[in-house]
C-alpha positions in Angstrom: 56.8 -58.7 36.9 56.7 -60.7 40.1 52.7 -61.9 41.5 50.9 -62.1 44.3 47.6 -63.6 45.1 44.2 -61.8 46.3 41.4 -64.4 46.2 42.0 -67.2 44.1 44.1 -65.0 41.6 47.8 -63.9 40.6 47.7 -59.8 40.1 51.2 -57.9 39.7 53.3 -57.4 43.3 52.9 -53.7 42.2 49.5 -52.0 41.4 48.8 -48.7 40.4 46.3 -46.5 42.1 44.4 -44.3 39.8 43.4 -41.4 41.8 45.8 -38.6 41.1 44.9 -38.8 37.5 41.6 -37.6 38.2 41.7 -35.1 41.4 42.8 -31.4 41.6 45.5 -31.1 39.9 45.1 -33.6 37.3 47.1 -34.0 34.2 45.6 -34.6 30.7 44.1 -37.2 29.2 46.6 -37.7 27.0 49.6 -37.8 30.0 47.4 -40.4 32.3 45.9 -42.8 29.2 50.0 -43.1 28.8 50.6 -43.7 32.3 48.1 -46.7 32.6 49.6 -48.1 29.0 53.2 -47.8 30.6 51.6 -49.8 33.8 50.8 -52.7 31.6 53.2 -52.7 29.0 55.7 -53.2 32.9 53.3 -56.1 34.0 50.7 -54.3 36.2 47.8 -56.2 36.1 46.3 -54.5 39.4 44.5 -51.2 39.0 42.9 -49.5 41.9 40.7 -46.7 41.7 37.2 -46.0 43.4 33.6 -43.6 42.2 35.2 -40.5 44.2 38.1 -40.2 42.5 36.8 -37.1 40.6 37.2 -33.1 40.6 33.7 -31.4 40.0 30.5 -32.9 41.0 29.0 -33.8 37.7 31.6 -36.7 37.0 31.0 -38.9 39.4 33.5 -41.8 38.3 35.6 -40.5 36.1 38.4 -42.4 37.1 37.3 -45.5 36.3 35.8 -44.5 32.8 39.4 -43.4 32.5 41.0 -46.4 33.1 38.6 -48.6 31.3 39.3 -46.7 28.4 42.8 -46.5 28.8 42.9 -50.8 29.4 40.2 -51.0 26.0 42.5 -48.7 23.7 45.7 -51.0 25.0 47.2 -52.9 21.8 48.1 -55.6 24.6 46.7 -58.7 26.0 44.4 -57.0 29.3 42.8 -60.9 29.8 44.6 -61.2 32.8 44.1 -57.6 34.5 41.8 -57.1 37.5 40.4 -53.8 38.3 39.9 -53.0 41.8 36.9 -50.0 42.8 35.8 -48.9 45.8 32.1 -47.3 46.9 31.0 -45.3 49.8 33.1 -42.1 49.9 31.6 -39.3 47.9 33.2 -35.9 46.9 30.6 -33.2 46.6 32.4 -30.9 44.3 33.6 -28.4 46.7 37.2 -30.3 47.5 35.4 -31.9 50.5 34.5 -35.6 51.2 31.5 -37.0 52.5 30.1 -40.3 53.6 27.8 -43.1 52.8 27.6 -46.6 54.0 23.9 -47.3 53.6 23.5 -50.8 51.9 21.3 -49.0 49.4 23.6 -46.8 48.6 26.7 -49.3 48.2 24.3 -51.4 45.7 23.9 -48.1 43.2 27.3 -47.4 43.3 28.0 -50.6 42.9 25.9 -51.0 39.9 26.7 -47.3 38.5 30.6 -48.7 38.6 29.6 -51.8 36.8 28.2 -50.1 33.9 31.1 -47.1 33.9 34.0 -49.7 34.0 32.2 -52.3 31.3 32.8 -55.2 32.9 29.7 -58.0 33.7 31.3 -58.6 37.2 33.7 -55.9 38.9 36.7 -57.5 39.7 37.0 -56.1 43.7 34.6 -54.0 45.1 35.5 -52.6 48.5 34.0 -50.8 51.2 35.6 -47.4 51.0 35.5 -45.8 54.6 33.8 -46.7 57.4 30.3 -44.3 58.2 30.0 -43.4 61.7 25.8 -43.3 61.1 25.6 -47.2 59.6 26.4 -50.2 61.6 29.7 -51.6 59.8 28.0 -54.6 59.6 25.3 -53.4 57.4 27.3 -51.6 55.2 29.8 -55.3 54.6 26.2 -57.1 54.4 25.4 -55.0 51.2 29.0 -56.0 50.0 28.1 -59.8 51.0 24.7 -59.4 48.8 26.7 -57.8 45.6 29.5 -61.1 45.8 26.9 -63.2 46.3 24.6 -62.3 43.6 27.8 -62.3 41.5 28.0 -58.7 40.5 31.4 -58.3 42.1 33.9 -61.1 41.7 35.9 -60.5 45.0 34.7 -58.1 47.8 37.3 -56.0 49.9 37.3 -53.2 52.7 39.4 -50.2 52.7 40.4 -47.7 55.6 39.6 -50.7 58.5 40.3 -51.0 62.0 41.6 -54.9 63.4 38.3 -55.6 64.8 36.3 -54.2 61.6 38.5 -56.9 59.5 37.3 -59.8 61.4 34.0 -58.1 61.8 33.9 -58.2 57.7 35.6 -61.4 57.0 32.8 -63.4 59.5 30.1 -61.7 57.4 31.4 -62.5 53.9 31.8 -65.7 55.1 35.6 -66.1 55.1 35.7 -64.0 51.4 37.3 -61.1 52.5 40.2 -60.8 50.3 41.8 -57.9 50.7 42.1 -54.3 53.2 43.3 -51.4 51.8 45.0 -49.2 54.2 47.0 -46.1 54.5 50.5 -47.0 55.0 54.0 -45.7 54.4 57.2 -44.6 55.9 55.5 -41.6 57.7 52.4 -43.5 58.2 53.5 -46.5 60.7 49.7 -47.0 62.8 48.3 -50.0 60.1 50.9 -52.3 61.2 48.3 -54.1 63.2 46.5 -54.8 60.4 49.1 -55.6 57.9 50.1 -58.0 60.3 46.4 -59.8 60.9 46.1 -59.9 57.3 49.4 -61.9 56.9 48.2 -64.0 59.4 44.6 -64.8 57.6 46.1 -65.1 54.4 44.5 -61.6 53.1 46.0 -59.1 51.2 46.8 -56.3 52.5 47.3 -53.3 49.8 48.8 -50.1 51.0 47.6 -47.0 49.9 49.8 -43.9 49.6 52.5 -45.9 50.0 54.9 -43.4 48.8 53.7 -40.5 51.0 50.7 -39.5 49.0 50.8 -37.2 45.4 52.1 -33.6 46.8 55.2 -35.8 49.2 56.2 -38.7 47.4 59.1 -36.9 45.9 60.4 -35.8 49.0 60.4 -39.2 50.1 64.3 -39.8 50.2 65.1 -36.5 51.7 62.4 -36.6 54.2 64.0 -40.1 54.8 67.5 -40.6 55.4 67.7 -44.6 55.8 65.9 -44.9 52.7 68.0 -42.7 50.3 70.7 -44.6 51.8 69.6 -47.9 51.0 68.9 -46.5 47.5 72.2 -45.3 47.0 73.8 -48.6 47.8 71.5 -50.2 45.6 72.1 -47.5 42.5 67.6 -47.0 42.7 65.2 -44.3 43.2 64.3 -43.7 47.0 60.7 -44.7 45.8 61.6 -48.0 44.8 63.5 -48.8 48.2 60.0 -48.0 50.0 57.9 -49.9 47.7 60.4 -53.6 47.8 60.5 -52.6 51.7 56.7 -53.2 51.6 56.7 -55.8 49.8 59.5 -57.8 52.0 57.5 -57.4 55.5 54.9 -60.3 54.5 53.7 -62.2 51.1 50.4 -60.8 51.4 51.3 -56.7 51.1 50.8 -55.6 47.3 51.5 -51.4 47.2 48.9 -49.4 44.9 51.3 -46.7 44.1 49.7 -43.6 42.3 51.2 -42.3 39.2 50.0 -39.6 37.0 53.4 -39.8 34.7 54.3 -42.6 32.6 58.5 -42.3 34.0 57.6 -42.9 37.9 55.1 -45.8 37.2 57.9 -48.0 35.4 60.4 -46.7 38.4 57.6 -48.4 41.1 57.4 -51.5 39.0 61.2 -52.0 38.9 60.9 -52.7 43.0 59.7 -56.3 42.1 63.3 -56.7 41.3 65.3 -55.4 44.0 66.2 -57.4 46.9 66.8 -55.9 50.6 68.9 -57.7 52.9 68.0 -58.6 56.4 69.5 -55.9 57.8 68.3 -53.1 55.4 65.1 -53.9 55.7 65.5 -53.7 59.3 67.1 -50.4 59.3 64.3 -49.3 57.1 61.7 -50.5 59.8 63.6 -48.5 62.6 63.9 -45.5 60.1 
């Protein structure tokens, strides 16, 4: 497994993001506790996953209390694996999502996270979505206060416009180390800030970058230059998109979801394969 920094840090060029384990649709424990063991047992050290990543209203969080029992019941050395939640998005129950950047609330969730993943720091806490009624600012202020009074190691935004990164980056004081962003073949329009993060040295980590869970394995059909690329290359359509990602700057580190043990080692395979100049321009025009 190839690395990449965020902060001051090596994580794994590939992550995996947690939420289709825990969402409509979800597999069994059994199926995702296998999934997250096959992510480390391939190098991942990067796990993303956030408080709203639930089904029914009464389990707030249970995708982190998944995954840090999944990472405690791993045989493996874990000392070097960095778990990445988010706060402010909140699912009701009813399939719908709601908002809530009010620096109060950010410091509970914040501190109900802390406890659910076990950890005396969280390793990045991140500003889920922007809420129309709070002043960004004050929402990335309660993230400042949490890094600051060392409850969160690193402290990240998620769902940003350019502006709102350099808005958040002034007010953490130059610590912003990382944006989380939607971004994949179909989904072109965070180019803008994948390309101010490469410039401020920030990583940039793509969410959905396969398409999102109901797509992703249409991918190569719904995307002729990139089954082609995959065919020269004897590889999985998926794996074209994720080494495509991760050849347009040193800073981009895809957070893949996986709810199956097979197409988590498949994303973690892209470290390895190389695109040419060309291909990754045809991919670009694609």
């Amino acid at each position: 497994m190839h690395t990449r920094r965020l902060g001051d840090v090596d994580v794994s060029s590939i992550g995996l993001g947690g939420m289709p384990m825990s969402i409509e649709g979800r597999p069994d424990e059994e199926r995702s506790v296998a999934t997250i063991h096959a992510a480390l047992e391939a190098g991942i050290t990067f796990f993303d996953t956030a408080d709203a990543y639930h089904r029914d209203a009464g389990e707030v969080g249970h995708n982190e209390s998944l995954i840090a029992r999944a990472i405690a019941s791993y045989g493996g050395d874990t000392s070097g694996v960095l778990v990445a939640t988010k706060g402010g998005h909140l699912r009701p129950g009813d399939g719908s999502w709601t908002l809530n950047g009010s620096p109060e609330y950010l410091k509970q969730a914040a501190e109900a996270s802390l406890k659910r993943l076990g950890v005396e720091a969280i390793g990045l806490y991140q500003f889920h979505r922007p809420d129309p009624k709070v002043p960004y600012g004050e929402s990335v202020g309660a993230i400042r206060d949490l890094l600051d009074e060392g409850k969160i190691r690193f402290a990240g935004i998620s769902n940003a416009n350019p502006e709102q990164i350099k808005q958040a980056n002034d007010i953490l004081g130059g610590r912003l180390v990382s944006v989380q962003n939607q971004f994949s073949p179909a989904f072109r329009s965070s180019e803008p800030e994948l390309d101010l993060c490469a410039e401020l040295g920030i990583a940039f980590l793509p969410w959905s970058p396969l398409g999102g869970i109901t797509k992703a394995s249409e991918l190569g059909s719904r995307f002729a230059p990139f089954a082609d690329v995959a065919k020269t290359h004897g590889v999985s359509p998926q794996q074209v998109t994720l080494a495509w990602m991760l050849a347009k700057a040193p800073v981009v580190i895809p957070i893949p979801g996986s709810s199956r043990p097979e197409t988590i080692r498949d994303s973690a395979l892209a470290v390895d394969l190389t695109l040419t100049a060309d291909e990754v321009a045809a991919l670009d025009a694609a």
